[in-house]
C-alpha positions in Angstrom: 0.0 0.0 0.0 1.6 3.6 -0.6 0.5 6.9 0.6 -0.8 9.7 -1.9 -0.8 12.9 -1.8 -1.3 15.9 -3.6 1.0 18.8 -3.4 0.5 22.4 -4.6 3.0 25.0 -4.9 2.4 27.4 -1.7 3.0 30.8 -3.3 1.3 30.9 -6.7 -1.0 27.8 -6.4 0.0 26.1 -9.0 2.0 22.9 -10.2 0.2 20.0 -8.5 1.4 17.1 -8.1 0.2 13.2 -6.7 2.9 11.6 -5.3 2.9 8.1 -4.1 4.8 6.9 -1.4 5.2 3.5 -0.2 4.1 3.3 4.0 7.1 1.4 5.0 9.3 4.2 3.7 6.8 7.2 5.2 7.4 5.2 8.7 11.0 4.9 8.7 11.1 8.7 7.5 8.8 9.3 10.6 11.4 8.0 13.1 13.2 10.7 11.9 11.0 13.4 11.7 8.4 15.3 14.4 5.2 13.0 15.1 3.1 15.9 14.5 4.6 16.6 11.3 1.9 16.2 8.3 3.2 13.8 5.6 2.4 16.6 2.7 5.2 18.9 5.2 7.3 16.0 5.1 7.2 15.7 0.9 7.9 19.2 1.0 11.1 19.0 3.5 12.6 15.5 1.7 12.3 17.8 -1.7 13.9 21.1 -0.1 16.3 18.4 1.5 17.2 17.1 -2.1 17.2 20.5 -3.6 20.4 21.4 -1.4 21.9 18.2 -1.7 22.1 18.4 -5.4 23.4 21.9 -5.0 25.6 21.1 -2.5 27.2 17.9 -5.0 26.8 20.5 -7.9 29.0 23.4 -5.4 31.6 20.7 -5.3 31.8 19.2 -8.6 32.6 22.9 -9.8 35.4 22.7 -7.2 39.3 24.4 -8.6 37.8 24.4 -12.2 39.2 28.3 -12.5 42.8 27.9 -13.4 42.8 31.1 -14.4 42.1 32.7 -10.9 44.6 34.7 -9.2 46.0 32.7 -5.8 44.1 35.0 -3.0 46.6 35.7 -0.3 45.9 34.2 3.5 
């Protein structure tokens, strides 16, 4: 069985979305999380959470690719 819910974006409205998530995963996520948290909060912070991840990876992957850049003094 898998949870559904539908997400829509907070400022404008828009994009909707159902997502389907499998229980066991929702209750190991919960062991994590606040109790009073409400699953469609949760979807929303796992998202954000992957957002700055991939930024993050992104940030490092980008890491001494400007050869060209003067060495700033320490």
């Amino acid at each position: 069985m898998s949870y559904e819910c539908e997400i829509t974006h907070f400022k404008t409205g828009g994009l909707v979305m159902i997502v389907n998530v499998d229980d066991e995963l929702i209750r190991d996520a919960m062991q994590y999380l606040d109790p009073q948290l409400s699953p469609n909060d949760m979807i929303n912070e796992a998202i954000a959470t992957l957002v700055r991840l991939q930024a993050t990876k992104k940030l490092v992957a980008l890491g001494g690719m400007t050869p060209e850049m003067k060495d700033i003094p320490r």
